[in-house]
C-alpha positions, 0 to 999 in steps of 0.5 A: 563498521556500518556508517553514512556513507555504506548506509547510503550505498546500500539503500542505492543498490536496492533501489537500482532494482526495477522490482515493478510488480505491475509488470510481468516483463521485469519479474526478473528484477523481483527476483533480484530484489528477493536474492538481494534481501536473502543475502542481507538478511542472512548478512545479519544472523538470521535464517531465511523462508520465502513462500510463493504460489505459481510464479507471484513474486515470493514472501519473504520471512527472516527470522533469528535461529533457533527463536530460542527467547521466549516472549513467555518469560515477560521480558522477551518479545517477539517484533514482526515488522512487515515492509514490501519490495515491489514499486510501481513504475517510473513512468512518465520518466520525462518528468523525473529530475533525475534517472529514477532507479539511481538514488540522487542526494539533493537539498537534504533529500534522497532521490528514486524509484521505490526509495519512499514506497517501500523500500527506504523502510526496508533498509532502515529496518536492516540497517538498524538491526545491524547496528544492534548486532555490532553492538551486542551478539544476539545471545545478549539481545532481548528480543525476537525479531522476525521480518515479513518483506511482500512483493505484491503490495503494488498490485493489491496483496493479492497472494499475501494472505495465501503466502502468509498463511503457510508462515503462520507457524513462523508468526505464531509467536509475535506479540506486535506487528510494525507495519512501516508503509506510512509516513508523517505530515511534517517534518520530526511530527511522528504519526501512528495510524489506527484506521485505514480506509477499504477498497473494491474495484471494478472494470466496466465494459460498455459494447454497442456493436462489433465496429466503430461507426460513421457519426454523421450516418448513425448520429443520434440513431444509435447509443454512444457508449461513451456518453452512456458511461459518463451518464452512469458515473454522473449517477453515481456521485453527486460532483457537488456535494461528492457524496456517492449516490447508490441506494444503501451505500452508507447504510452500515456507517456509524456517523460519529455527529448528525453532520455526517462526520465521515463526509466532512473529512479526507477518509470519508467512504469515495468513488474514484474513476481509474481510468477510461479507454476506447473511442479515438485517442490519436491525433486530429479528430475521427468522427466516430460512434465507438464500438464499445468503450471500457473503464475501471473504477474503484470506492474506498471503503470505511468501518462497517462497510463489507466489500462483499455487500458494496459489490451487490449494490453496485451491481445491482445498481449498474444493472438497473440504471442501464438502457436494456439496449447496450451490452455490458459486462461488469469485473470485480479487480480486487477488495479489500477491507476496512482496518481497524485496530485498538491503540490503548496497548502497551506497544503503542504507549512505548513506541510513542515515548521512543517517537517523543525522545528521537523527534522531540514531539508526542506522536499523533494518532490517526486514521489514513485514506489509503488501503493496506490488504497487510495490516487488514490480514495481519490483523485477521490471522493473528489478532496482535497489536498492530502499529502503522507508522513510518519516516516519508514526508507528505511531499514524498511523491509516491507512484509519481516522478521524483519520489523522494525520502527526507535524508534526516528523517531517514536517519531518524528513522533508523535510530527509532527502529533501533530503540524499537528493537531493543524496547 
């Protein structure tokens, strides 16, 4: 009989697994991670596909023999429920209070790598099927449920619409999709998100010459890439009024008000230096001009706003508001698009009754700032209510040290599945 304590045990042996889809070199750790899902998923009852292309960490799709209930009666359902294996990496684990892939128990919360972003969601997932099939047999139970676990979620999907479009047959009859990759604001307040921002990004490579140079012999005789990119960033965002300065960029937003309501707000459209290398970057000072000087940049998107167009107005823009006397070439890494989805639907109105009774509040609905290229493809191929939630807390520490998961919320979470399964 699954408790607590074989609960506990599970969620920390899948969180041992260093499934870093960032790094090439441990893509032995996601393969470990698929053959440990196979194994429970199958523990379960249900059949198992996985889909890959070239060596990019596999999809996995669980599903229930047979699918022999039909949605088409008007009592069954079919549940697809999307979570991903793959985290990102520990660094700098100097700042951890813990070893970051060995779940710790500490002051009501649950300590590790992976344990909040995404892989808490995947275990309550199972655990709560799992308690349903201790209960019933699946020729009792109502309803369809198909599992959708990603491995690339950390490094863009940039394979997922691929991969899941040769399941497709598999998903074809799911009627709503749980997208569990999201959290609350605080503690027992359910949250159910409907909007999420885009994202495109860029590499600029900035190049003068083919080596550094002397700064007291070339000194205010040549371009100094690194100012010349610091200039070209100050051209695109305005740091006062952090509205991003491109021509037309805002042309396709609908504002809600005249006071421009999506820059009054946490998921207004940003422009976000990544990170900037080239030059010196060891100890002590090198009086140098650097040869070239590279960085990577991103925007996060809103509704009406196409990856496509938002690209030819930054080249367009980069382009224009170079000196003609620097070389330079500018990369696209990866988009994604803005996400939107209706929650006047049945599913939604039933998952906050089941969110009111295990967490004593009315849900809030919500749009969030981040990107998820799943929910935008699911949304795409199927055209199927999609519902945005999850169990972490604000304070969860996701992509940074001492990522954690509230112990009672986690709980929590796993008795809400139950009764979503079972709606």
């Amino acid at each position: 009989m699954i408790n607590n304590k074989s609960i506990f045990k599970l969620l920390s042996d899948f969180v041992s697994i260093q499934s870093i889809s960032t790094d090439k070199s441990r893509h032995s750790e996601i393969i470990k991670a698929v053959e440990f899902l196979k194994k429970e998923i199958k523990s379960l009852g249900f059949e198992i596909k996985t889909y890959q292309k070239d060596n990019c960490s596999p999809l996995i799709i669980g599903y229930l023999p047979s699918m022999i209930r039909s949605s088409k009666d008007g009592k069954s359902k079919t549940i697809g429920v999307y979570a991903h294996y793959d985290v990102q990496p520990e660094n700098p684990v100097n700042k951890w209070n813990s070893q970051p892939f060995e779940l710790t128990k500490k002051n009501g919360k649950l300590f590790s790598r992976g344990v909040a972003d995404d892989k808490g969601h995947i275990i309550q997932t199972l655990v709560a099927i799992r308690k349903i099939v201790e209960t019933q047999d699946f020729a009792s139970l109502q309803n369809n449920i198909v599992l959708i676990f990603e491995g690339e979620e950390e490094t863009g999907s940039e394979n997922f619409e691929y991969l899941i479009s040769q399941a497709k047959k598999d998903l074809e009859e799911v009627d709503v999709f749980y997208v569990l990759d999201f959290g609350m604001e605080t503690s027992n307040q359910p949250e159910i998100f409907y909007g999420l921002r885009g994202l495109i990004c860029f590499e600029i490579e900035i190049k003068i010459g083919e080596n550094d140079l002397h700064s007291g012999v070339y000194g205010n005789q040549i371009d100094n890439p690194i100012q010349i990119l610091s200039e070209l960033f100050s051209k695109i965002k305005d740091a006062k009024t952090r509205r991003i300065l491109i021509p037309h960029f805002y042309d396709k937003i609908k504002y809600k008000s005249k006071d421009n309501y999506w820059l009054s707000t946490k998921i207004h459209p940003s422009f976000d230096i990544n990170g900037i290398s080239g030059g010196y970057t060891g100890e002590g000072v090198k009086t140098i001009i650097p040869a070239s000087v590279s960085a990577k940049f991103s925007f996060r998107l809103i509704e009406n706003q196409t990856p496509d167009a938002i690209e030819k107005l930054v080249n367009d823009f980069i382009k224009k508001n170079l000196p003609k006397t620097v070389k330079y070439s500018l990369k696209t890494l990866g988009k994604l698009s803005p996400f939107y989805t209706d929650i006047d639907n049945k599913y939604i109105k039933v998952t906050d009754k089941i969110f009111t009774k295990v967490f004593g509040k009315k849900s809030l609905f919500t749009r969030s700032g981040g990107s998820i290229g799943a929910a935008t493809t699911l949304s795409k191929l199927f055209n199927k209510p999609l519902i945005l939630t999850g169990f972490t807390l604000v304070d969860c520490n996701i992509h940074a040290p001492n990522e954690n998961i509230d112990e009672e919320m986690f709980y929590k979470g796993i008795v809400s599945l139950e009764k979503i399964f079972s709606l």
